[in-house]
VOVO-235684 format. One line per 3 residues: their letters; for each residue y, x, z of N, C-alpha, C, O. Coordinates in nm, 2 decimals, padded with zeros to 4 digits. Layout:
<recs>
a> Y,X,Z,Y,X,Z,Y,X,Z,Y,X,Z; ...
</recs>
This chain:
<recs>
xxx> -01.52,-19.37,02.07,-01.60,-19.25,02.04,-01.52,-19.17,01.94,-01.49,-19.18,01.82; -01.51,-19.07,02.02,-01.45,-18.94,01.86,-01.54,-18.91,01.75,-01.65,-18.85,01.77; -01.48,-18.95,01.64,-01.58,-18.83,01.51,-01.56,-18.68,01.54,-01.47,-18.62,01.60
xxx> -01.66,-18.64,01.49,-01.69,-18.51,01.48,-01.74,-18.44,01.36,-01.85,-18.46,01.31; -01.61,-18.35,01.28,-01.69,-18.35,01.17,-01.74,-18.17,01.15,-01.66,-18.08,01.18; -01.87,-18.14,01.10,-01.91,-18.04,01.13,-01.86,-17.99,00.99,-01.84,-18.08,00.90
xxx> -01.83,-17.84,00.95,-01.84,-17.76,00.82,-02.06,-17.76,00.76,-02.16,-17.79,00.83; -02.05,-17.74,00.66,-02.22,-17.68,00.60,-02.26,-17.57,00.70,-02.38,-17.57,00.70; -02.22,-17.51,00.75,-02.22,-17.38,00.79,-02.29,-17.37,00.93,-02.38,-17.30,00.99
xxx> -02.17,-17.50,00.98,-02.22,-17.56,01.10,-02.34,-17.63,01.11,-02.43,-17.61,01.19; -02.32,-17.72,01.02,-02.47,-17.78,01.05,-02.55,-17.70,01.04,-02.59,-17.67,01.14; -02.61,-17.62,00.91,-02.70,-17.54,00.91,-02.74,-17.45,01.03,-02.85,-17.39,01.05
xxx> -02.63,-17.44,01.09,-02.69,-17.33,01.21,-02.73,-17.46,01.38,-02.80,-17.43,01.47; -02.67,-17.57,01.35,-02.74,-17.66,01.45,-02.91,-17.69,01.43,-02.99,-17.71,01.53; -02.93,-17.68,01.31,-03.10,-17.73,01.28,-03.14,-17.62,01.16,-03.22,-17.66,01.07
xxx> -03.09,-17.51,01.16,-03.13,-17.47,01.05,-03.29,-17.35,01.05,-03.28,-17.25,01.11; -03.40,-17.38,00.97,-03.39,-17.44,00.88,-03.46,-17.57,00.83,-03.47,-17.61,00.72; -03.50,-17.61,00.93,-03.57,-17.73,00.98,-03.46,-17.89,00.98,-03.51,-17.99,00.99
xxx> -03.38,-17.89,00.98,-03.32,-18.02,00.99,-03.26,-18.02,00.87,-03.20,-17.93,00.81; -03.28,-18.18,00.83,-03.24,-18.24,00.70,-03.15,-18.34,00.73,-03.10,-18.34,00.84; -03.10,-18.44,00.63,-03.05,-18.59,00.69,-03.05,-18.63,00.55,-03.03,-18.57,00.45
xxx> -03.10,-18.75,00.59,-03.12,-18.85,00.51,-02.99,-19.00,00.48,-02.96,-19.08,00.58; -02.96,-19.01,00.41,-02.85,-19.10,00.37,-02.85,-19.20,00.27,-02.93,-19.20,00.18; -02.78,-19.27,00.28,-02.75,-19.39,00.14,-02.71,-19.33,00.00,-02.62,-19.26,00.01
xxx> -02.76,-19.34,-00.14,-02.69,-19.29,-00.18,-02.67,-19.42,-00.31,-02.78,-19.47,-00.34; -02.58,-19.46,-00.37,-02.59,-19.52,-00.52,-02.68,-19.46,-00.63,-02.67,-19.34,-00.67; -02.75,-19.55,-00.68,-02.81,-19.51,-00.83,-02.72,-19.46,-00.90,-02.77,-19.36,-00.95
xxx> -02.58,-19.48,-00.96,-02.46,-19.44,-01.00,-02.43,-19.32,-00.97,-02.41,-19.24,-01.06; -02.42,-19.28,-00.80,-02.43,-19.13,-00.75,-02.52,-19.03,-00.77,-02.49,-18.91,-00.76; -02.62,-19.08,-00.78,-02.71,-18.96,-00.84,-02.77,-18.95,-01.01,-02.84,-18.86,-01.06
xxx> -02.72,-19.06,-01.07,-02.78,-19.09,-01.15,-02.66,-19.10,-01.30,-02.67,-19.09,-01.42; -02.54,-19.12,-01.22,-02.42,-19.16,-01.29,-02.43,-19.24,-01.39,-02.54,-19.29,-01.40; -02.34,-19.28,-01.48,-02.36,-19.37,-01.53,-02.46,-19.41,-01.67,-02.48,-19.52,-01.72
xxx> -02.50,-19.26,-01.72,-02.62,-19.25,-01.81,-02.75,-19.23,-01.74,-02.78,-19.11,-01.75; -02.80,-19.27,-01.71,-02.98,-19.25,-01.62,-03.03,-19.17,-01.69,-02.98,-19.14,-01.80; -03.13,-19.12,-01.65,-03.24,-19.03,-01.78,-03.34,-19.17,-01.82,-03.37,-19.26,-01.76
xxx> -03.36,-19.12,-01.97,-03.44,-19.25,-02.02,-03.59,-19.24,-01.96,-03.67,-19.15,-01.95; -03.60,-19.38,-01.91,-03.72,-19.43,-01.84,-03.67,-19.47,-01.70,-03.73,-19.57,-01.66; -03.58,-19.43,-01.63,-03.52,-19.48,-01.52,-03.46,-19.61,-01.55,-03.37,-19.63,-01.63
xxx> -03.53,-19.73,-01.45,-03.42,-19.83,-01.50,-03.40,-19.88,-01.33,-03.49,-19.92,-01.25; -03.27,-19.86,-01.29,-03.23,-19.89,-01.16,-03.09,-19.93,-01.18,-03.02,-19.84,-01.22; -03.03,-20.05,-01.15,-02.90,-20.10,-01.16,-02.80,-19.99,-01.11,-02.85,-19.90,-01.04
xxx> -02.67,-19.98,-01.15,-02.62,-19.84,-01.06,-02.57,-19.86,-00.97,-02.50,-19.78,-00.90; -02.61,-20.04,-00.91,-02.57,-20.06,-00.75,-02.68,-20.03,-00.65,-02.67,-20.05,-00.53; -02.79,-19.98,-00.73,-02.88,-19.99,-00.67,-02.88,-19.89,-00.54,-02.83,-19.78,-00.55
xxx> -02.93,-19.92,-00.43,-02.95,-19.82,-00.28,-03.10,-19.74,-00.32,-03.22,-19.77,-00.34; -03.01,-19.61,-00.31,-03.13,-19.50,-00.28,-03.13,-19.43,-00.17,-03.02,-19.43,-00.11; -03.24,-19.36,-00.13,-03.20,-19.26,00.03,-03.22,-19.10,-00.03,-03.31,-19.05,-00.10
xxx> -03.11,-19.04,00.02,-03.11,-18.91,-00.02,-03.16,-18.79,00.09,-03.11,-18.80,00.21; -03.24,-18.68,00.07,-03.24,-18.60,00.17,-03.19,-18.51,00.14,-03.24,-18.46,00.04; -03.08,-18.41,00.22,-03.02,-18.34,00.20,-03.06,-18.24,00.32,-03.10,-18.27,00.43
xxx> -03.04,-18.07,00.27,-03.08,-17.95,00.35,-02.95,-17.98,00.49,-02.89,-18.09,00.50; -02.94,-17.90,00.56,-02.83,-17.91,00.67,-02.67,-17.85,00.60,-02.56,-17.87,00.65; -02.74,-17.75,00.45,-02.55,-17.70,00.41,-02.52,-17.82,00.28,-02.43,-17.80,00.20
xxx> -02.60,-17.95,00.27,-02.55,-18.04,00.21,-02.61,-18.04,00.08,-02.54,-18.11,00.00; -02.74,-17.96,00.03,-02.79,-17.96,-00.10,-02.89,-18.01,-00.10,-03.00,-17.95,-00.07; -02.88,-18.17,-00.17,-03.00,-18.28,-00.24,-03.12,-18.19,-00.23,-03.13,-18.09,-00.30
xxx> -03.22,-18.22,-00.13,-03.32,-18.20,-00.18,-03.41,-18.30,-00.23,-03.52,-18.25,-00.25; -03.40,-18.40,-00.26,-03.51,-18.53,-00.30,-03.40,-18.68,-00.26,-03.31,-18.69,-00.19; -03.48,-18.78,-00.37,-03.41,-18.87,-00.34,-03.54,-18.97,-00.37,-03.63,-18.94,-00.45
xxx> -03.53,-19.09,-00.29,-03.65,-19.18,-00.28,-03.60,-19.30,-00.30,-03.48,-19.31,-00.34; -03.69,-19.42,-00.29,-03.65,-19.53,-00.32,-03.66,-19.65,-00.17,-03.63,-19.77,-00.15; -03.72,-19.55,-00.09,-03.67,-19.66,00.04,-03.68,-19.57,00.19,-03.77,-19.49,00.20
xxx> -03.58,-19.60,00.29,-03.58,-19.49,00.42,-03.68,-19.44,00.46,-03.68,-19.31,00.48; -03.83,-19.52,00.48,-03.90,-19.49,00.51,-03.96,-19.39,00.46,-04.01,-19.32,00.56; -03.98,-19.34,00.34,-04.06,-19.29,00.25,-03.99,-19.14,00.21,-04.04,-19.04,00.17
xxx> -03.80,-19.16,00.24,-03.73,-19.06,00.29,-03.74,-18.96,00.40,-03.73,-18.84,00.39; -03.78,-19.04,00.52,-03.79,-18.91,00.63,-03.97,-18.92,00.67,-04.01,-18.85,00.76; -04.04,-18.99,00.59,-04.18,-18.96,00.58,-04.18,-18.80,00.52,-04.20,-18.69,00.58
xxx> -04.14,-18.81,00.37,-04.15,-18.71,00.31,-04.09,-18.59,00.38,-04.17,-18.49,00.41; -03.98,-18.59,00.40,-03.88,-18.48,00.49,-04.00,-18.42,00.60,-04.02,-18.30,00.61; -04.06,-18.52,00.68,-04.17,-18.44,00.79,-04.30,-18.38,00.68,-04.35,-18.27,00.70
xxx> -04.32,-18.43,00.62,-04.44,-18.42,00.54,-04.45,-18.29,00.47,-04.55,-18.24,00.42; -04.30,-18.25,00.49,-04.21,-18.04,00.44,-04.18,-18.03,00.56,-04.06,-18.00,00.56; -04.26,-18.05,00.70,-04.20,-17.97,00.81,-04.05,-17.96,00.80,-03.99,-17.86,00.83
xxx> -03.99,-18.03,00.77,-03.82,-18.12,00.79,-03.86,-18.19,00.95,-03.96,-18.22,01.01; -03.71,-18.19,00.96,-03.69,-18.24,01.08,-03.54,-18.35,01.04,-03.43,-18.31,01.04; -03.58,-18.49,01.00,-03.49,-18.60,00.96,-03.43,-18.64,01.04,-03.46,-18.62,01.16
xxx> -03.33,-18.68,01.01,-03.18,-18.76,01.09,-03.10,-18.78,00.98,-03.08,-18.71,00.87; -03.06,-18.91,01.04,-02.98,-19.04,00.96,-02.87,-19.02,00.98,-02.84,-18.97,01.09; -02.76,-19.05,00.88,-02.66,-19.02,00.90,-02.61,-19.12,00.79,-02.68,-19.15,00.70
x> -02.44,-19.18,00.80,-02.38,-19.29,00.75,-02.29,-19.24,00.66,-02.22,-19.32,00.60
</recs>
């Protein structure tokens, strides 16, 4: 199977403005290595991120489900992506 890799530009105009994607992200990666005080999540910890189609965080959750729940829940249209 070939990868295929789209520009922001691209994706946005495949689903835009309705498609999101939801992803893995590290506590570390969104959180880096100072958290905000009151957050306590290892920085190995797995979060799911949802992102617009030109690649800008909109929300991040603490388990897939609850990721593309929310995403439909804003008339989003989710897909997973690795």
């Amino acid at each position: 199977m070939q990868k295929i890799e789209l520009s922001n530009d691209q994706m946005t105009a495949l689903g835009a403005p309705q498609l999101v994607y939801v992803r893995e992200v590290s506590a570390r990666d969104v959180f880096g290595i100072n958290p905000p005080d009151g957050v306590q999540l290892a920085p190995d910890a797995i979060l799911y991120a949802v992102h617009a189609a030109n690649g800008a965080r909109l929300a991040v959750l603490d388990d897939r489900a609850s990721a593309f729940q929310a995403a439909r829940n804003h008339d989003f249209e989710p897909v997973s992506v690795h």
